[in-house]
Each structure stands twice: as C-alpha cells, then as structure tokens.
Steps between C-alpha positions, in 0.01 A plus 500: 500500500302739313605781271195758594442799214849407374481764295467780683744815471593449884594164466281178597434331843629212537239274730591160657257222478485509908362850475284422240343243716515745772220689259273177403492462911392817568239494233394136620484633870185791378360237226132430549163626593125422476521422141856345445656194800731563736823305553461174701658371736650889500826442604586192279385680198675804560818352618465325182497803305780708688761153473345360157830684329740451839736261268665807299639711784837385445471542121399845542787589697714427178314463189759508291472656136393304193689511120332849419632654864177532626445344897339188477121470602254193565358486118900541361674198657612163483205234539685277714598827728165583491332162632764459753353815632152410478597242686627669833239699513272223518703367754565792726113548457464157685730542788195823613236274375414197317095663369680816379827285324177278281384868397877613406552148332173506329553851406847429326367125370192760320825709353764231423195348230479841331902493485464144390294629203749801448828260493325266267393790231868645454647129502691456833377133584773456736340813704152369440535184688728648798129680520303179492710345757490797720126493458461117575712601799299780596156278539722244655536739792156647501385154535675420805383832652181454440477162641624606804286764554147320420549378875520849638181720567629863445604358113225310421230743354767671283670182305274437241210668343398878451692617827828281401451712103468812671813503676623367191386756287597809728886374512493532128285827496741677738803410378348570113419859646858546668671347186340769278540795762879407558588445152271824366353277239192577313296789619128318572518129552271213668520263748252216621356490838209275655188664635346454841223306277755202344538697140841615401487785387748771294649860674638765248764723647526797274769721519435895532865571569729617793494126606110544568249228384115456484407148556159412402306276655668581836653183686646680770440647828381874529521760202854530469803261585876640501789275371854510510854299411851650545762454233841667376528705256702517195625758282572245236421141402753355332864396633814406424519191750344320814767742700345807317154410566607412898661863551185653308293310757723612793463882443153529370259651721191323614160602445154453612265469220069544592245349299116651582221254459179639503129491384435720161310749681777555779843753491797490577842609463790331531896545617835330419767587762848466551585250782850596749 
C-alpha cells in the first residue's frame, strides 16, 4: 500500500498497489504520440501494466502493522514476504499472457538488482541472495517465454531490439510516475521514455499543486490527460494491533483521488470526491 500526503490534517489515503496499477494503466493506455512510441502489441503491454502488481491484493486486504504501529507498505516489509509476492504477480501475469509476464518479470528482475545492492549496503546477506536467486529465477522464466514466442508472428518484432526496450522502458516509466503520484513523493521528478527516433529520452513532471503536473517534453496523447486511484482514508496512522488497523480499514471511507497531466502551456483544475 501507499501512505499518500501522510501528513495531512485530514488524515492520509491509504492506496492499494491494485489501484495504483489501476493509475500506471490508465496513463499507459494515452502514452505516445508523434514524438514518443506507442505501446506494442497494445494489449500485452497494457495488461502488463494493469496486473504487473496483481500478487499483493490479498496483502492489501490485511497489511498488518509493523513495530512502530504504522500499516505495513511494499518498501517496509519482510524480504522473503516481499519476493514471494513478486513472484505471483509474475505468475498471475502469465496465466493473461506469456509477452506481458517477460515485461512484469523483467521489470521486477531490473528492481530485485537495485534491492540486491540495497540488502548488501546495510549487511543483510541472507536477504541479498534470496534476491539473486529470485533474479536467476526471474530470467529463468523470461527465457522460456521468449523461446516460445520467437515461433509466433504477432511477438516477433517486439522481443528483442528497440521495440522489445520500449515496452520495457514504459512499464518502468508508468509505474515510476504512479509510484511517485500515489505515494506524494517529491514534487518534480523524471522518468525515461524512448522516442519515436530509437533515443531514450528524460520527461520532468513538475508539480504546481492541487495534484496538477506539467510534464515537459509531452509523451502523451492530447494536451491534458486525467488520472485517478481510489483509496481509504485514515484519520490516523498508527495502531495498536493488526485488529485495530482491520476495523480502521472497515469504517474508513473511500476516495477517489485525480491526478491532471498536461502540457506547460495547458489548465486545468482538478477535484477529489467522496465515493458512496
């Protein structure tokens, strides 16, 4: 899950990782135009963006709350816990589609090396090679996948090369833009995405506030694109106990939060509305 503005005086939302995939989709679904690709094969890419995070559902039903009382989210939690997860979403990924689970596996093998790195630095060797081994496992699988889709015409232009990096790199870039939205991280940030010509190139999403941003170059469709995930919210964040947290969860309302997109010359306003 993901604690958005945690902080603030009416309490923070408290957003799933489904509907935060919900968002990368629906950003995935507008990405590209005459200067920046396009998703292909569409549906395998995008059903590889809505289900790359389909293995925590059941987690976020009951997070649980960690030794300071706080509910547990993906960057607080138990390496093993956290693979194992990894893990079925790779493989619920594959039972819609075998080219979008190599993008979900190849996404998380492209995270599990930077976690790797982080496990090694604070001294938890034990944690570090659980990572190794889930990232041997990881190109296990995306070699199998791939070698049974060199044989089939709709795959083969997208498996290797530019087209195969593109896909690649817009996973990472809309889930990158969700993570930062969801979890209100820093306000202006960068992502990579690959031109129409073969060059990758970097977007800067700048924050103007009321959940508006001005992304420079544009990658999307149109002036202005509209996002939105649904969470509960809060009026605290710490608890007693797993039970505490689960009644918290029970009662708190849900809400539908909007994100607008849109070139720096464009307007907009934007809304956040209670949902019955």
């Amino acid at each position: 899950m993901f604690l958005h503005r945690e902080h603030d005086p009416s309490g923070a939302l408290l957003i799933p990782q489904s509907s935060h995939a919900w968002l990368a989709w629906q950003l995935s679904s507008h990405w590209g135009n005459r200067r920046f690709v396009r998703p292909a094969p569409r549906a395998e890419v995008l059903a590889a963006v809505l289900l790359h995070d389909s293995g925590w559902t059941e987690f976020d039903t009951d997070p649980g709350v960690d030794s300071s009382g706080r509910p547990v989210t993906f960057d607080r939690m138990e390496v093993t816990e956290h693979l194992a997860i990894w893990r079925r979403c790779v493989g619920r990924t594959s039972s819609y589609s075998r080219y979008a689970a190599i993008l979900v596996a190849t996404h998380f093998a492209g995270l599990v090396e930077r976690k790797t790195q982080h496990l090694l630095a604070r001294g938890d060797t034990a944690g570090a090679r659980a990572s190794q081994a889930f990232r041997a496992e990881m190109e296990r699988l995306q070699a199998g996948w791939r070698e049974s889709l060199t044989v089939d015409a709709r795959y083969q232009p997208y498996l290797e090369g530019p087209a195969w990096q593109a896909n690649c790199t817009l996973l990472e870039g809309c889930d990158r833009v969700s993570v930062y939205l969801c979890a209100s991280l820093e306000k202006t940030f960068r992502v990579l995405a690959q031109s129409s010509s073969g060059e990758v190139e970097e977007v800067e999403f700048d924050g103007t506030g009321d959940c508006v941003w001005q992304v420079r170059p544009w990658p999307l469709e149109g002036d202005r694109v509209r996002l939105h995930c649904e969470g509960r919210r809060l009026a605290k964040t710490t608890f007693g106990s797993d039970d505490e947290l689960r009644e918290a969860l029970i009662r708190a309302p849900a809400e539908r939060l909007t994100f607008t997109l849109q070139r720096p010359s464009a307007r907009s306003t934007v809304s956040l509305s209670l949902i019955h």
